[in-house]
N, C-alpha and C positions, 0 to 999 in steps of 0.2 A: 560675558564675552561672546561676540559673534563669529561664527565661523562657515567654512563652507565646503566640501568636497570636491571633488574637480577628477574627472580623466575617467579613463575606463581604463585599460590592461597597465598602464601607473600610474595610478593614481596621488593624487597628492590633498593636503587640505592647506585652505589659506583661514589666518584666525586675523581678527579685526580686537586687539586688546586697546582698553581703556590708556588714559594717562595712568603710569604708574605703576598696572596690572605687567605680571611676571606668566611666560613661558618656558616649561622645561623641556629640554632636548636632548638626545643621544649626539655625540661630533658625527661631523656632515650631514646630516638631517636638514639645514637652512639651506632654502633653494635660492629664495628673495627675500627681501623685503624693504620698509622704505628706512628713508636715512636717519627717523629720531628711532631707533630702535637699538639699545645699547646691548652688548653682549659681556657675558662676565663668566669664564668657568669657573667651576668649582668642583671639587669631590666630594664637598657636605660631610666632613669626618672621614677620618680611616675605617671604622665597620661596613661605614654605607659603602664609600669605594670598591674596598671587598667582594661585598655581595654583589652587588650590583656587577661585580666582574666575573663569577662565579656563576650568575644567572644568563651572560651568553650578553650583556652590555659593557660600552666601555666604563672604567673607572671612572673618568671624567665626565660632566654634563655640564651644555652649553644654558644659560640663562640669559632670556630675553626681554626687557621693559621697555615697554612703552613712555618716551620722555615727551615733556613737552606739548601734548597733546594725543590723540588716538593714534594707532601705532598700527600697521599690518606687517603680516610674513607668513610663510608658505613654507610648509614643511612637506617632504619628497619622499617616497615609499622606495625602499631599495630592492623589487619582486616585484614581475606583474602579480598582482591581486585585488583585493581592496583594502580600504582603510579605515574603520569603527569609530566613531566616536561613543565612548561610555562614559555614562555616571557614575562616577566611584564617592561612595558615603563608607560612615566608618564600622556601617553596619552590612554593607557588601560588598566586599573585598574582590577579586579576581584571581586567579590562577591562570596566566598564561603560557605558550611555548618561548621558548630560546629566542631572545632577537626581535619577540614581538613591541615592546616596545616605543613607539616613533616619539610622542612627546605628549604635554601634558601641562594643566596650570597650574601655579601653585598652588598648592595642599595636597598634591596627591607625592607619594613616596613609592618609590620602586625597590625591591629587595630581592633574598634571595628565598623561595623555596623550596625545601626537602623533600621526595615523595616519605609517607610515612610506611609506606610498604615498598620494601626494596624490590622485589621483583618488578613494582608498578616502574620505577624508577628505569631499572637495567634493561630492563626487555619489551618495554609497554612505548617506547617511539619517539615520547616528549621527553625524556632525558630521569635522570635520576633528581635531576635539577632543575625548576622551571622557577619563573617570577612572579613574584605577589608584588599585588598591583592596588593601593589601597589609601588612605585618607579620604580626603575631599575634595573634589572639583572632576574637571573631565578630563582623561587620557583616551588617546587617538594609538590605537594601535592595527598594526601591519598583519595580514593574512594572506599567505600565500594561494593564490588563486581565487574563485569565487567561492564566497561564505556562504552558509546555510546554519538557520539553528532551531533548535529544540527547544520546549520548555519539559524537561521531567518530574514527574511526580514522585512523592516520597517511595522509594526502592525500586521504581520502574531501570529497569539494564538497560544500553546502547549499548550495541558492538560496536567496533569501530578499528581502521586499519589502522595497521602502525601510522603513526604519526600525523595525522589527519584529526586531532583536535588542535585546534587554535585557544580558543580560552573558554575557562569555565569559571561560574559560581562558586566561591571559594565550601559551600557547603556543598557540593560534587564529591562523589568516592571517585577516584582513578585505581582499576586496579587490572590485572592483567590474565587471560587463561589461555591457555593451549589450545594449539587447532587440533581439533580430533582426527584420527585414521592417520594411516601413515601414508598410503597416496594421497592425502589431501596433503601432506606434509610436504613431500618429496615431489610432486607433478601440480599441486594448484597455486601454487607464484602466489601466493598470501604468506608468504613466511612462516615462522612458527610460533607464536603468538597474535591474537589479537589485543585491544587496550577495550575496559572494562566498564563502561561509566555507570554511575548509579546514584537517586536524586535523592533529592530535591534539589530544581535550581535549573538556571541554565546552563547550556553548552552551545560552542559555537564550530562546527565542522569546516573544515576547507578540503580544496578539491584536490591541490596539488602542491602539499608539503614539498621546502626548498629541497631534500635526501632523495624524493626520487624524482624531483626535476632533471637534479643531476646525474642521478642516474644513469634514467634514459638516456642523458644527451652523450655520457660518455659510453655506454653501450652503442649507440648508435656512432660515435669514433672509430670504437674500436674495430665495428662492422666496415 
């Protein structure tokens, strides 16, 4: 399937699918597209449902095929950021944040994942809960702000601010440590933990996680 990216501060992707070929969506994700394009939700079982509502998406997902002929549609980033497109095999998996998910073809499955170290979970930014993002084909997903990524070597560390990973290689450690001193604690505006990362694998950083977009904008109200 052919597709393409579009925009700069929101961006969107338009995917050009075969007769036949199937797009999966989060609801409101469909910007456009043309008229043999059928839609059909579904929840794919009550576990996936679940998860997939546990992982910061809705229950529901919208599915799209192309009838008739070659089919387009444009899917819409709900953040200024950008928009990824990744190869997901069943041999590398993703870990994303909350909400990253925009869409994807069929074979790939969206779920929920666990941090396996609760601190990483509670205190480390990307939630206790984040989505595994996995089968086959390609998923388009959402990053708040502009991206930047690393390639790590086996046990090489990243620091990293709360909540400022967007997604990792599902062989990625996430895990979390304390800022040291106590005016660094109390006077350096970095909170009290940083998030942990350690490889092998990729990682994909963003600049301005949605928690403190909003933030600012509401400290800057209340000023």
């Amino acid at each position: 399937m052919k597709y393409e990216i579009k925009g700069d501060s929101l961006p969107l992707v338009i995917c050009y699918p075969e007769q036949g070929e199937k797009l999966i969506t989060e609801r409101g994700s469909m910007v456009w597209m043309s008229e043999n394009m059928k839609m059909e939700t579904s929840a794919g079982g009550i576990g996936k449902a679940f998860g997939r509502m546990f992982s910061g998406e809705a229950m529901f997902q919208n599915i799209y095929t192309a009838q008739n002929g070659p089919g387009m549609i444009a899917f819409g980033s709900s953040f200024p950021g950008a928009v990824r497109a990744i190869e997901i095999t069943p041999e590398k998996p993703i870990i994303a944040q909350k909400s990253a998910f925009l869409a994807a073809t069929e074979g790939v499955e969206l779920s929920v994942h666990f941090q396996k170290k609760i601190g990483a979970g509670f205190f480390g930014g990307e939630g206790f809960i984040m989505q595994k993002i996995s089968g086959r084909g390609i998923a388009f997903v959402e990053i708040d702000g502009a991206a930047v990524e690393y390639d790590l070597y086996q046990g090489q560390k990243l620091i990293v601010s709360t909540g400022n990973l967007a997604y990792a290689d599902a062989s990625v450690s996430i895990d979390i440590e304390t800022v040291k001193g106590v005016k660094n604690v109390l006077f350096g505006g970095e909170g009290l933990f940083n998030t942990v990362l350690r490889g092998p694998g990729k990682v994909v950083l963003q600049s301005m996680p949605l928690s403190s977009f909003v933030a600012t904008v509401s400290g800057s109200i209340q000023k």
